[in-house]
TIPAKE-599542 format. One record per atom (N, C-alpha, C): residue number from 0; residue in one letter; x, y, z; atom name. Coordinates in Angstrom, 1 decimal. Atoms other than C-alpha are relative to their C-alpha. Layout:
# residues N
num, residu, east, north, up, atome
NUM, A, X, Y, Z, CA
...
//
This chain:
# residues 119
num, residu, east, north, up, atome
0, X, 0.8, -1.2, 0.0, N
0, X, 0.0, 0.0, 0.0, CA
0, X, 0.9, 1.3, 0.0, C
1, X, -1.0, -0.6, 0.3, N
1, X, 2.8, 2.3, 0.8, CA
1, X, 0.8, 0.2, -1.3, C
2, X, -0.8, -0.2, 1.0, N
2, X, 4.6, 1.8, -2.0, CA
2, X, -0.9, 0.5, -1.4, C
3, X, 0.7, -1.0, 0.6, N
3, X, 1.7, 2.6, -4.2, CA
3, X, -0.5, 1.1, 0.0, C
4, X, 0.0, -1.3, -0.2, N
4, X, 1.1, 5.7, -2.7, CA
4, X, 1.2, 0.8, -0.4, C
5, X, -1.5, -0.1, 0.5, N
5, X, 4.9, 6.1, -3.7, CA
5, X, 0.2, 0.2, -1.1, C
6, X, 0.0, 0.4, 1.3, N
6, X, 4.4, 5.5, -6.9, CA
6, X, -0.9, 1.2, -0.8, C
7, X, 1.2, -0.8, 0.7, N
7, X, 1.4, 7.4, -7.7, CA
7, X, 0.4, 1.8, 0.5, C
8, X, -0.1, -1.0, -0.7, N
8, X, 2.9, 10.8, -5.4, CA
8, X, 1.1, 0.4, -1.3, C
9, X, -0.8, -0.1, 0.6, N
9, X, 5.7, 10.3, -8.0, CA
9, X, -0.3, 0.3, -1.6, C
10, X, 1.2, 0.0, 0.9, N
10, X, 3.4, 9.7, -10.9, CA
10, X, -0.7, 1.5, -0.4, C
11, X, 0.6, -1.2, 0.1, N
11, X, 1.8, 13.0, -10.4, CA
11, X, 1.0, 1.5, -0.1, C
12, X, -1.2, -1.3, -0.2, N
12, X, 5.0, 15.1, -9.8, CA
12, X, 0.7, 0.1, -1.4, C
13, X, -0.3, 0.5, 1.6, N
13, X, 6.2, 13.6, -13.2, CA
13, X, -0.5, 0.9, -1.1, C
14, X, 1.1, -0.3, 1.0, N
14, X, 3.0, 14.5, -15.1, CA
14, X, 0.2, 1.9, -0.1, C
15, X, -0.3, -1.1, -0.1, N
15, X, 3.1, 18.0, -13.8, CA
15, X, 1.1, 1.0, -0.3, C
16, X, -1.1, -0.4, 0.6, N
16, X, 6.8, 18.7, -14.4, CA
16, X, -0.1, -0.2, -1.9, C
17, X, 0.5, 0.2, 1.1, N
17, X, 6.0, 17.2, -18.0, CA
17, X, 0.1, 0.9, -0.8, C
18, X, 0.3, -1.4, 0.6, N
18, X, 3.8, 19.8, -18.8, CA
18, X, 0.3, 1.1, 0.1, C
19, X, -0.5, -1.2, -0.1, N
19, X, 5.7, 22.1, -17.4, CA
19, X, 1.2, 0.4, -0.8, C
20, X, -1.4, 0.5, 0.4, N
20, X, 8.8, 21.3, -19.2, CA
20, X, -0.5, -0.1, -1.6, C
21, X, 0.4, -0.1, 1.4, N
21, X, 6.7, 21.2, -22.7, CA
21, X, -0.6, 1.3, -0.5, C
22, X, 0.5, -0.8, -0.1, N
22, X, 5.0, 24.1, -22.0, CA
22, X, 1.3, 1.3, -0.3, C
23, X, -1.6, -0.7, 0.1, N
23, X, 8.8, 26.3, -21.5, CA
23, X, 0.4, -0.1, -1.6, C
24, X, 0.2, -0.4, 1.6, N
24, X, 9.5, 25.1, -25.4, CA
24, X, 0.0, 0.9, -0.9, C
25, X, 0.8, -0.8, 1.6, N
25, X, 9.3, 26.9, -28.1, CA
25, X, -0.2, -0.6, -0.9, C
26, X, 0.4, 1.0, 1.5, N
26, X, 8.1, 25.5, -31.3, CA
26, X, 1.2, 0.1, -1.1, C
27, X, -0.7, 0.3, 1.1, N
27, X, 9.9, 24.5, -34.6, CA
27, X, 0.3, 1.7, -0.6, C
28, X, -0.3, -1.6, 0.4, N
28, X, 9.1, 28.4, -35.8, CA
28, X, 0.5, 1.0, 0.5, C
29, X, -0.5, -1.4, -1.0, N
29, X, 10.3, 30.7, -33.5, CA
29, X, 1.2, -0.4, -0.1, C
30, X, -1.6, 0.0, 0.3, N
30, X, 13.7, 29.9, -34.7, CA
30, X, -0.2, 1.1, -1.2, C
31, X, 0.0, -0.9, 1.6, N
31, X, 12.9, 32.1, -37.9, CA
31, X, 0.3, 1.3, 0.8, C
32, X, 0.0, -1.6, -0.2, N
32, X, 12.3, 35.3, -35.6, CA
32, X, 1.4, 0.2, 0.8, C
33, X, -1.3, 0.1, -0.4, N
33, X, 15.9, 34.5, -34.3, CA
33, X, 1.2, 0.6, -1.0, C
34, X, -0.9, -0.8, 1.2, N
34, X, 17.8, 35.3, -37.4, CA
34, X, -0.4, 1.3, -0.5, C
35, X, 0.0, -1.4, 0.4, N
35, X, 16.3, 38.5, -37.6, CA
35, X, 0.2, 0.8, 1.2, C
36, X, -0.2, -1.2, -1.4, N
36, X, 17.6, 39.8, -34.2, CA
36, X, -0.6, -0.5, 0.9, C
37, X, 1.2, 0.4, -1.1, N
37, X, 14.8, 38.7, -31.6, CA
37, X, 0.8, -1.3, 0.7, C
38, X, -0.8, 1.1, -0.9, N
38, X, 16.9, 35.5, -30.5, CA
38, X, 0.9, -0.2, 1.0, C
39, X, -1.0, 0.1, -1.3, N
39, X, 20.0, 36.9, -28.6, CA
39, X, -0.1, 0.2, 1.5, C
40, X, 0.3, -0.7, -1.2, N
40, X, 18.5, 38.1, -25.6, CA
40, X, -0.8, -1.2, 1.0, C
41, X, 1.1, 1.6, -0.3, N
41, X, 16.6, 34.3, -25.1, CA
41, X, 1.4, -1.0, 0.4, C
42, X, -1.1, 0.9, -0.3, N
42, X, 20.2, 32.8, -24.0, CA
42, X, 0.0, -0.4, 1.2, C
43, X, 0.1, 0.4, -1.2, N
43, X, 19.0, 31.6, -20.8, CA
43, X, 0.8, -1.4, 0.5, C
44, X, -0.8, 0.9, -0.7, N
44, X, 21.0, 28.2, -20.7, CA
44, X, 0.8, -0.1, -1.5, C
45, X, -1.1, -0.1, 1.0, N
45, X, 23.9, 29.4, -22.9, CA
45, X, -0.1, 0.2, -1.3, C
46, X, -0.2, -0.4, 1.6, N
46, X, 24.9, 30.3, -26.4, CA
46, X, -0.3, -1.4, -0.6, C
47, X, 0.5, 1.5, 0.7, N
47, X, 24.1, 26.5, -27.5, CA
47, X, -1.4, -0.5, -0.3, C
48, X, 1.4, -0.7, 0.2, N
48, X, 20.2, 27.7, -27.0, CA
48, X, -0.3, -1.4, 1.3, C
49, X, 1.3, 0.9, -1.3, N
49, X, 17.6, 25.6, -24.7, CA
49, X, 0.2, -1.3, -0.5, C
50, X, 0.8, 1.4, 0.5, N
50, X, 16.6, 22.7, -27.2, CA
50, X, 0.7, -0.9, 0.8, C
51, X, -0.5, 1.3, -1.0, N
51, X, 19.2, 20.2, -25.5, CA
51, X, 0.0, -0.5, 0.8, C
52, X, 0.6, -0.5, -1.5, N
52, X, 18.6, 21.0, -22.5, CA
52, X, -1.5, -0.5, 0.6, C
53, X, 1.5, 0.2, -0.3, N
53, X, 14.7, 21.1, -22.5, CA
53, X, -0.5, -1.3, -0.5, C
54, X, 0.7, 1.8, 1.1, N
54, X, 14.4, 17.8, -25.4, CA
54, X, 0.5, -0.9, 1.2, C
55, X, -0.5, 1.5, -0.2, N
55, X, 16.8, 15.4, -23.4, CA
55, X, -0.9, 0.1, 1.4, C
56, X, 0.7, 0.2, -1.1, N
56, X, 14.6, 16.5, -20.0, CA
56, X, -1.2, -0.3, -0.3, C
57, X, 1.4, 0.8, 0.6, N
57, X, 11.5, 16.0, -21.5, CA
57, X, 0.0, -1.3, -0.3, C
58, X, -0.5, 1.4, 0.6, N
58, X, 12.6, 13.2, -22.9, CA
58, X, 0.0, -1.4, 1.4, C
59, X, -0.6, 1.4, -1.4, N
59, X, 13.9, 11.6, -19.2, CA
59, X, -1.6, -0.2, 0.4, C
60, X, 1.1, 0.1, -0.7, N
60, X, 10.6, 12.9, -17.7, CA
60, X, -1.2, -1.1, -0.4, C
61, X, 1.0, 0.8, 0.7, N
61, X, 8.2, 11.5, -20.2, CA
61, X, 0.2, -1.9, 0.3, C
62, X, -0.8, 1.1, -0.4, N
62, X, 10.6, 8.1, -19.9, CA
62, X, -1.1, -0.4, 1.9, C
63, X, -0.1, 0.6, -1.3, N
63, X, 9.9, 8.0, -15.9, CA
63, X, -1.8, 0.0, 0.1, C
64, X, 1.3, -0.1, 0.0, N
64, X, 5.9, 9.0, -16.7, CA
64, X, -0.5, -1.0, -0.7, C
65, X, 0.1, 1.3, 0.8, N
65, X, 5.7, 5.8, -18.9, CA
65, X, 0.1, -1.2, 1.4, C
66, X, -0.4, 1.1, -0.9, N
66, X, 7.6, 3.7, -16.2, CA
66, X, -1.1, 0.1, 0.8, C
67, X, 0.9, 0.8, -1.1, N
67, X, 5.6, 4.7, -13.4, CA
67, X, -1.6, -0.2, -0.5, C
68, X, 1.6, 0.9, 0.6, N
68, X, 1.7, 4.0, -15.6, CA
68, X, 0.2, -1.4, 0.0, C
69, X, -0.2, 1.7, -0.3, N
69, X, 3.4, 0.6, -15.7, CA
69, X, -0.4, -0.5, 1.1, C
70, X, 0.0, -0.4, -1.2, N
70, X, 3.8, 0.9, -12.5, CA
70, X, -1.2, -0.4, 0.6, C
71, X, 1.7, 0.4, -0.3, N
71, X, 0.4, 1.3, -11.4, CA
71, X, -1.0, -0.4, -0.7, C
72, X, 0.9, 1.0, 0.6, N
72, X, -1.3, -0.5, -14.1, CA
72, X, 0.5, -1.1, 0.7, C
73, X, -0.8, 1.0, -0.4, N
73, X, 1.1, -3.6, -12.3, CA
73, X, -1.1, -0.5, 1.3, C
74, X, 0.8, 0.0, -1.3, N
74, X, -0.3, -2.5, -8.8, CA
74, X, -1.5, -0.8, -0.1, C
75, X, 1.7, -0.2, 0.6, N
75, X, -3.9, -2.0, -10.4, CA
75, X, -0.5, -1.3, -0.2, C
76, X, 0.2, 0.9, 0.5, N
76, X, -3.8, -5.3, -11.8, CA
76, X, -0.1, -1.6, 1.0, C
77, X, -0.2, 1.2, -1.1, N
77, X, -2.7, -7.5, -8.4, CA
77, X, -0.8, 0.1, 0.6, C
78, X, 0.9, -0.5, -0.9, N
78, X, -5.3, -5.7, -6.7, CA
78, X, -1.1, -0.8, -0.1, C
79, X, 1.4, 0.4, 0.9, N
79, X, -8.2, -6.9, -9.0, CA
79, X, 0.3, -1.8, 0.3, C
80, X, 0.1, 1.0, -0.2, N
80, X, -6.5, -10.7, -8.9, CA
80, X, -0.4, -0.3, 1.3, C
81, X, -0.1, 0.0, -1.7, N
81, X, -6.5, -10.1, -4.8, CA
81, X, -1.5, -0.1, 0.4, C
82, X, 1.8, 0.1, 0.0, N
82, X, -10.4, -9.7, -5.2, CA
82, X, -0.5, -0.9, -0.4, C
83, X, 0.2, 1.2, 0.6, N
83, X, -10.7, -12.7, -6.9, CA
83, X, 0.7, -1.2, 1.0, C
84, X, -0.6, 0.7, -0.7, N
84, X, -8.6, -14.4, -4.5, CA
84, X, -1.0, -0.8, 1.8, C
85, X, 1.2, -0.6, -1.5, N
85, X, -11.6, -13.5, -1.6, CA
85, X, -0.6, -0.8, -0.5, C
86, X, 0.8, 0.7, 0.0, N
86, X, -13.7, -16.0, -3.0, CA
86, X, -1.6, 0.1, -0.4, C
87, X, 1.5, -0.5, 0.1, N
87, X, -17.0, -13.9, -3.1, CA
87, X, -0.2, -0.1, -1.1, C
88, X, 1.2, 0.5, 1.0, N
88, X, -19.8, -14.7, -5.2, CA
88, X, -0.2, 1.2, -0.3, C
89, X, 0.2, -1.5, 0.6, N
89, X, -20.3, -11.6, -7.4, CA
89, X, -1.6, -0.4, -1.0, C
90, X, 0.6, 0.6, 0.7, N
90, X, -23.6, -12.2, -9.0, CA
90, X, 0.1, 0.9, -1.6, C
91, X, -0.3, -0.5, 1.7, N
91, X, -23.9, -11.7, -13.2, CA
91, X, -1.0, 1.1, 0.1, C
92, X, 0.8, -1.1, 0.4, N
92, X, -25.9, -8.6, -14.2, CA
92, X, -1.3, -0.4, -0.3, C
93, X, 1.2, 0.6, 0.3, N
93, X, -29.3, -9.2, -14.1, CA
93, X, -0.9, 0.2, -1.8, C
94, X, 0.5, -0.1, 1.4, N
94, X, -31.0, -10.1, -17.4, CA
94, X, -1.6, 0.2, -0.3, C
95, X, 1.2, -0.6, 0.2, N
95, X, -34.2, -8.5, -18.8, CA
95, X, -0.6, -0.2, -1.2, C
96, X, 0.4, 0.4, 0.7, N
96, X, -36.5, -9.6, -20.7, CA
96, X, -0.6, 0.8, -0.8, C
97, X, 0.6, -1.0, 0.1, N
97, X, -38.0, -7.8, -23.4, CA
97, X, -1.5, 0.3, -0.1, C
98, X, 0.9, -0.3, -0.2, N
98, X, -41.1, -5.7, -23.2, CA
98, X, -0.9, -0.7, -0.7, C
99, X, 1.1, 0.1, 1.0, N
99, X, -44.2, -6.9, -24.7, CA
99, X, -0.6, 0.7, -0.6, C
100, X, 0.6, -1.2, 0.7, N
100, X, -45.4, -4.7, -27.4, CA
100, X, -1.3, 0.0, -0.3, C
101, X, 1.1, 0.5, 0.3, N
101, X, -49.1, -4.3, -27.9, CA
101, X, -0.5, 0.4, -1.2, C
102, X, 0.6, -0.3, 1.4, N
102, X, -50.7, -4.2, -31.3, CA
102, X, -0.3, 1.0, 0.0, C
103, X, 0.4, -1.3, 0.0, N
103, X, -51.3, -1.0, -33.0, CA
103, X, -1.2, 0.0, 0.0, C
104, X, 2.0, -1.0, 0.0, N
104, X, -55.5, -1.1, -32.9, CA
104, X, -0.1, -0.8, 1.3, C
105, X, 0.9, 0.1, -1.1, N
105, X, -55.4, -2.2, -29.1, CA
105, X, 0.4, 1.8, 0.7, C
106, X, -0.8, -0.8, -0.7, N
106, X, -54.5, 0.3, -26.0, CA
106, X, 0.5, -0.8, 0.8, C
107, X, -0.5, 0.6, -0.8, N
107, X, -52.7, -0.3, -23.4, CA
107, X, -1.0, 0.2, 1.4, C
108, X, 0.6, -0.1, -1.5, N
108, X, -54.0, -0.8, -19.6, CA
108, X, 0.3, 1.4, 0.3, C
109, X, -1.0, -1.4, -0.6, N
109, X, -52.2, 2.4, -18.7, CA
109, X, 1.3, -0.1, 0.9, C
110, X, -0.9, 0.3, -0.6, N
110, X, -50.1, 1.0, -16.4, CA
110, X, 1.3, -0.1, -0.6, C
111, X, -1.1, 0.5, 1.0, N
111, X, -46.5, 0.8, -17.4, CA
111, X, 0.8, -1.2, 0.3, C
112, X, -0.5, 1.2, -0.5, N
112, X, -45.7, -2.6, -15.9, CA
112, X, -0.5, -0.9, -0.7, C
113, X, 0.9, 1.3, 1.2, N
113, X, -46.2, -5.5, -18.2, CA
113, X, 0.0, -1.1, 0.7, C
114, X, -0.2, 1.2, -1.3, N
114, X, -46.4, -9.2, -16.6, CA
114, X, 0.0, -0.6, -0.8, C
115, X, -1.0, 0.8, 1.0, N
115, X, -44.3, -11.7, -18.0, CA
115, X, -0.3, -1.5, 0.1, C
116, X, 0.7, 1.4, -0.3, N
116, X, -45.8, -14.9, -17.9, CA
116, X, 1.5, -1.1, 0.6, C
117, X, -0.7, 0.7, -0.1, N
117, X, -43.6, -17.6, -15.9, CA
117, X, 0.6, -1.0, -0.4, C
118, X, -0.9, 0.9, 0.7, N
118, X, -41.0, -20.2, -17.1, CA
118, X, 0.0, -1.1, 0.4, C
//
């Protein structure tokens, strides 16, 4: 139980940094407004620009946001056998029979309960 709380606390810190970390980005285009001047002043992790920086962390993040869905699909998954393991009688979905329709030149009783003759 701990350890899936573990997993999922990590799971979410993941997801969040993620989007945080794709969001920072710039797109494919905003290199154009760089060769006309507008780029130098954007050298926040060196003259070598962001992308290597920002891709290979995105990159790890996304990586550890994969592992841990494994993760707790793994958890998710022993849980469900563990309930099966209990023995309990789950009954099937009850089955319904269908309505009786009444000819178009009668009416109906009014009532909307029909009575299904026994088997």
């Amino acid at each position: 139980m701990m350890v899936e709380n573990l997993v999922l606390v990590v799971h979410v810190v993941l997801a969040v940094a993620l989007v945080g970390f794709v969001l920072i980005q710039r797109g494919k285009g905003a290199d154009a407004g760089a060769s006309f001047g507008g780029g130098a002043s954007q050298t926040v992790f060196g003259s070598g620009g962001s992308g290597n920086f920002l891709t290979r962390t995105t990159a790890i993040l996304a990586t550890g946001f994969f592992l841990t869905s494994f993760g707790l699909a793994y958890v998710a998954k022993q849980k469900a056998e563990g309930l099966d393991d209990l023995g309990l009688d789950i009954p099937a979905a009850e089955q319904t029979t269908e309505s009786q329709e009444v000819p178009a030149g009668e009416e109906s009783s009014g009532s909307s309960v029909t009575e299904i003759p026994a088997e």
